[in-house]
C-alpha positions as CSV (number, residue, x, y, z in Angstrom):
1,X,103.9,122.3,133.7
2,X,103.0,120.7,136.8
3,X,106.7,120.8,138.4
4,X,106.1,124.3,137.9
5,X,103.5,124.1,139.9
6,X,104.6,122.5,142.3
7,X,107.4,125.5,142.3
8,X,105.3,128.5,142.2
9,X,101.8,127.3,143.2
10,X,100.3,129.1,140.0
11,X,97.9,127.1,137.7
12,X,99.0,126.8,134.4
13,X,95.4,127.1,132.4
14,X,96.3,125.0,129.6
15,X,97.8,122.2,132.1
16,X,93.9,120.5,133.1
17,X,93.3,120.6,128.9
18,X,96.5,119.1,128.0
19,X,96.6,116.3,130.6
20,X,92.6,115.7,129.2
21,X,93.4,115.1,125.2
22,X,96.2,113.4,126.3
23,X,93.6,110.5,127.6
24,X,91.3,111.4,124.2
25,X,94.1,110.4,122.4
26,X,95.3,106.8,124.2
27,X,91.4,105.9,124.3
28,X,91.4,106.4,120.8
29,X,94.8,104.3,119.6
30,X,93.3,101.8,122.3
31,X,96.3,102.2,124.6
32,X,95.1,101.0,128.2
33,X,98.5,102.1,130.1
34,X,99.1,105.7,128.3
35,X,94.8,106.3,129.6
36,X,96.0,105.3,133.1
37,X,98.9,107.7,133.0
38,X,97.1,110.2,131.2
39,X,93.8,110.2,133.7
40,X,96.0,109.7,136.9
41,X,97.6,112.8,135.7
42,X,94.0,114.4,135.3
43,X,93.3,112.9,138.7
44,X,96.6,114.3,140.9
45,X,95.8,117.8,139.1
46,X,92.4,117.8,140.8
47,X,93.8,116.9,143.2
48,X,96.7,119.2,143.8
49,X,96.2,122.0,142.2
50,X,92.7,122.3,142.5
51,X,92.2,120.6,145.9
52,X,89.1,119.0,144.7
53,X,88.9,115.9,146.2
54,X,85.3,114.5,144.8
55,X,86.5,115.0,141.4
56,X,89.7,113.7,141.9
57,X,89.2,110.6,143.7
58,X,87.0,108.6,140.9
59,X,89.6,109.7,138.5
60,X,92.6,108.3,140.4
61,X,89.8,105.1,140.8
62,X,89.8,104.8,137.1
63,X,93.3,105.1,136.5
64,X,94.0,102.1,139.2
65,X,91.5,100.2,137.2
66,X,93.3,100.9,133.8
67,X,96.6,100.3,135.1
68,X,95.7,96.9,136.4
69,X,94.3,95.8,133.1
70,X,97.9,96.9,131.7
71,X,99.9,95.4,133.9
72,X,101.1,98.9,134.6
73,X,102.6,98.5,137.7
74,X,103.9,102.0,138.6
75,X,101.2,103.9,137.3
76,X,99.0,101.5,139.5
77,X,100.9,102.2,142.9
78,X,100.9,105.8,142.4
79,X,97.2,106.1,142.0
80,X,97.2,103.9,145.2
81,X,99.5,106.3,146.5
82,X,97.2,109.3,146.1
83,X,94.0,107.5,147.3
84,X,96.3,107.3,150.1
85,X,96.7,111.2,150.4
86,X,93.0,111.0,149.9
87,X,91.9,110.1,152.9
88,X,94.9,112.1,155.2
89,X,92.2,115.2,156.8
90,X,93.4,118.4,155.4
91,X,93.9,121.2,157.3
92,X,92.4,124.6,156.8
């Protein structure tokens, strides 16, 4: 759904909910690395679809946080990555 996005630039409504019982469901089987996926993806879709930075930026927080205590390495640098794109000014 989200390369689609990225495609057409038309938000999928079920996308957000998706990507959100996604992180229900590893916070319920206690699985520290699928959260930190599952809420960075919850993160970049504020993010990038949304463009909603203040709600984005605590959420890609979070999933740096989780990923550390994983030892999830990727999922760590690309929340990094995105605080990155954070603080880049946009235009418009």
């Amino acid at each position: 759904m989200h390369a689609r996005f990225l495609n057409d630039r038309h938000e999928d409504p079920r996308e957000l909910m998706l990507f959100e019982r996604a992180t229900q469901l590893y916070q319920m089987l206690g699985d520290t690395a699928g959260e930190a996926e599952s809420v960075f993806s919850v993160g970049c879709f504020h993010q990038v679809v949304r463009r909603d930075l203040p709600r984005a930026i605590p959420l890609l927080e979070q999933s740096y946080d989780l990923a550390t205590l994983a030892g999830d390495r990727h999922t760590q640098s690309e929340a990094l990555r995105h605080l990155g794109i954070a603080t880049i000014p946009q235009a418009g």
